[in-house]
C-alpha beads as a LAMMPS data file, in Angstrom:
LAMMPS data file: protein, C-alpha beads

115 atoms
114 bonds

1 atom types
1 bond types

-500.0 500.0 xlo xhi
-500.0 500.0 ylo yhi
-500.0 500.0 zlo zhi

Masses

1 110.0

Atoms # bond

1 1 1 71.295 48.911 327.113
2 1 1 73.772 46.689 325.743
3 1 1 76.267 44.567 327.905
4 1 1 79.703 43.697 328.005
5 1 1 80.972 42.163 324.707
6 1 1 77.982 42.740 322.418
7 1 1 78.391 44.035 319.016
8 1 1 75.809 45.076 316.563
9 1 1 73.846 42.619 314.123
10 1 1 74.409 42.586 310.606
11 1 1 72.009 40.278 309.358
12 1 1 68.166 40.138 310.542
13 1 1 67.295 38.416 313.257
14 1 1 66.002 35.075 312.267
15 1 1 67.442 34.778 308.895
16 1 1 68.930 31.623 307.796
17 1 1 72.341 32.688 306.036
18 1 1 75.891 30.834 305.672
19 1 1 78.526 34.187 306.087
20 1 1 81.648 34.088 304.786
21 1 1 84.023 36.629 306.383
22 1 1 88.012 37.814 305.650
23 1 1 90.128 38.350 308.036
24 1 1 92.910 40.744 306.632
25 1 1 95.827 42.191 307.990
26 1 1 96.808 45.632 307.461
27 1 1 99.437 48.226 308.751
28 1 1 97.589 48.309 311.519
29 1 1 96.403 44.904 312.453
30 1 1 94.015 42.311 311.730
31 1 1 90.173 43.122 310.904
32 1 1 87.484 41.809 309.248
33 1 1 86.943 43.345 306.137
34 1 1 83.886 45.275 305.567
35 1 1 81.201 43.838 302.646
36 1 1 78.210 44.060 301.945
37 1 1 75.952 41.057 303.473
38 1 1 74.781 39.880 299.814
39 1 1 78.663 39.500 298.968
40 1 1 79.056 37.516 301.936
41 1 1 79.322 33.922 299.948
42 1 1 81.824 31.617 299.113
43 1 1 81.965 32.273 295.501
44 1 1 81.957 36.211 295.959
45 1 1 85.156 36.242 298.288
46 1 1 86.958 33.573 296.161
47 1 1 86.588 36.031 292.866
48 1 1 87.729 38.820 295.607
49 1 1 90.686 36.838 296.252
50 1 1 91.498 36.350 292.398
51 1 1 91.392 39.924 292.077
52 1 1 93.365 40.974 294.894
53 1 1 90.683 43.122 296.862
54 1 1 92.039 41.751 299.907
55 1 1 95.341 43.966 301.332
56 1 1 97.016 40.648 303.366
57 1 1 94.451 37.916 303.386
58 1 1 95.339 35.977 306.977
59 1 1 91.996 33.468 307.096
60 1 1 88.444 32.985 306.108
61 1 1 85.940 32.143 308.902
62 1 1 82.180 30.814 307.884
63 1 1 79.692 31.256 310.195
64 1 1 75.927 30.287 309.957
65 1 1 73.548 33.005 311.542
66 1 1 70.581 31.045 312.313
67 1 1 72.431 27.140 313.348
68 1 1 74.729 29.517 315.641
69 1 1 78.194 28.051 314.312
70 1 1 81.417 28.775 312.798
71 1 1 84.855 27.334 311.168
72 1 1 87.979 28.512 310.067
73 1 1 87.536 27.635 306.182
74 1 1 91.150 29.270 305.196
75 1 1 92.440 25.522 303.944
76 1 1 89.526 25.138 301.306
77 1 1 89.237 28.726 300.040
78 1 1 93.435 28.211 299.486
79 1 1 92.496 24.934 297.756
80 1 1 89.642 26.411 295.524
81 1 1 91.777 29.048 294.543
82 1 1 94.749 26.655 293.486
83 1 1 91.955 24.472 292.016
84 1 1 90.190 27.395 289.541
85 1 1 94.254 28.135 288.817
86 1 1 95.034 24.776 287.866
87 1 1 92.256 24.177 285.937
88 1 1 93.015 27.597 284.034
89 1 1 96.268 26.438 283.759
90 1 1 97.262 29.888 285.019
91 1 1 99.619 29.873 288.146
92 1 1 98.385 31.556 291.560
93 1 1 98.226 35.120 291.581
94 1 1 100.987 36.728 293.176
95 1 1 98.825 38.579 295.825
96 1 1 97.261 35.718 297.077
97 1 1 100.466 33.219 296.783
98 1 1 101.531 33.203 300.629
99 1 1 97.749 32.583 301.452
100 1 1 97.774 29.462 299.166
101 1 1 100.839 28.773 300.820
102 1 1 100.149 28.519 303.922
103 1 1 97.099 26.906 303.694
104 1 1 96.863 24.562 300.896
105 1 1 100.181 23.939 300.969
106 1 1 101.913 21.854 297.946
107 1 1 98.316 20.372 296.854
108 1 1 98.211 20.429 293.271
109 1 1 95.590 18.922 291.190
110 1 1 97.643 15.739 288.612
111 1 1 97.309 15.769 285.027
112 1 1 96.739 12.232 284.292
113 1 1 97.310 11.400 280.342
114 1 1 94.082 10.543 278.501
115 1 1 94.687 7.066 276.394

Bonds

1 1 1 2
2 1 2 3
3 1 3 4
4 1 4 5
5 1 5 6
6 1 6 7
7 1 7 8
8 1 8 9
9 1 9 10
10 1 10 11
11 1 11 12
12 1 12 13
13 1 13 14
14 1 14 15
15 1 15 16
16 1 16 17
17 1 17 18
18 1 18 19
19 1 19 20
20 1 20 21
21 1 21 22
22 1 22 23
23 1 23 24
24 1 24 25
25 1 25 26
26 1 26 27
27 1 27 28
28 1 28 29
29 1 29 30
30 1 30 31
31 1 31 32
32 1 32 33
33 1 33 34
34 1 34 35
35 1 35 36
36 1 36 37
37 1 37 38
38 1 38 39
39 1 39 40
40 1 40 41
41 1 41 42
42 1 42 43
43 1 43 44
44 1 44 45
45 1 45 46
46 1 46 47
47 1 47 48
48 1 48 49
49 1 49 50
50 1 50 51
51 1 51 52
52 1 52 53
53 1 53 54
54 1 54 55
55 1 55 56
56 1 56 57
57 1 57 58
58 1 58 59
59 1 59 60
60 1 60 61
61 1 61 62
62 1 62 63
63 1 63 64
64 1 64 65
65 1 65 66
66 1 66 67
67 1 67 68
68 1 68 69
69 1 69 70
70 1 70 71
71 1 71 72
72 1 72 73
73 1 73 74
74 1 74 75
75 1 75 76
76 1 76 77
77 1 77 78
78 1 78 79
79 1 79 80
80 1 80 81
81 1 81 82
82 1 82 83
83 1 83 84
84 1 84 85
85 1 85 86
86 1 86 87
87 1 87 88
88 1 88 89
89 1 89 90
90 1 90 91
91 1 91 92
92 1 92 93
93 1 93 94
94 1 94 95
95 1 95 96
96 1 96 97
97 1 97 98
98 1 98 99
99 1 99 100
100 1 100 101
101 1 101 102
102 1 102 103
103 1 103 104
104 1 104 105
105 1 105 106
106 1 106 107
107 1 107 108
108 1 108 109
109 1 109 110
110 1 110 111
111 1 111 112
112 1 112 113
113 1 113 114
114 1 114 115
């Protein structure tokens, strides 16, 4: 029987897999969003972003299930996301804006004039 504190596994014992997780705030607080393990990567939840399937994105934790560690990735995800929208030349999506804010801040990628 399970103890104090223990929660279910998601991903098979012994598998070697970098998991990116959202945490999102709604109505009624702050939970990690429920996906499906092979749209657990960092390219998956940044398109997720760009196409607002997140209600109040608050941060983006990576953890890797077979090294046994995590980090609070919010910054780059917010940096990626102003990156793909620079580069596009397309400004932030308004859903996503105060994430971007908060975390990436006033980073913008320069134009430099090609002579």
């Amino acid at each position: 029987m399970p103890g104090m504190g223990w929660s279910p596994s998601t991903i098979p014992y012994g598998a070697d897999q970098t998991v990116y997780l959202v945490v999102d705030r709604l109505s009624s607080g702050s939970v990690y969003r429920e996906t499906e393990i092979e749209r657990t990567d960092l390219d998956t939840i940044i398109s997720e972003f760009m196409a607002g399937q997140f209600n109040d994105p608050v941060r983006v934790v990576v953890f890797n299930t077979l090294e046994h560690w995590a980090d609070d990735v919010s910054k780059d995800v917010a940096q990626e996301i102003q990156v793909r929208c620079d580069i596009a030349g397309e400004p932030v999506p308004e859903h996503v804006q105060d994430f971007v804010a908060t975390y990436a801040g006033r980073m913008r990628q320069l134009g430099l004039p090609l002579v």
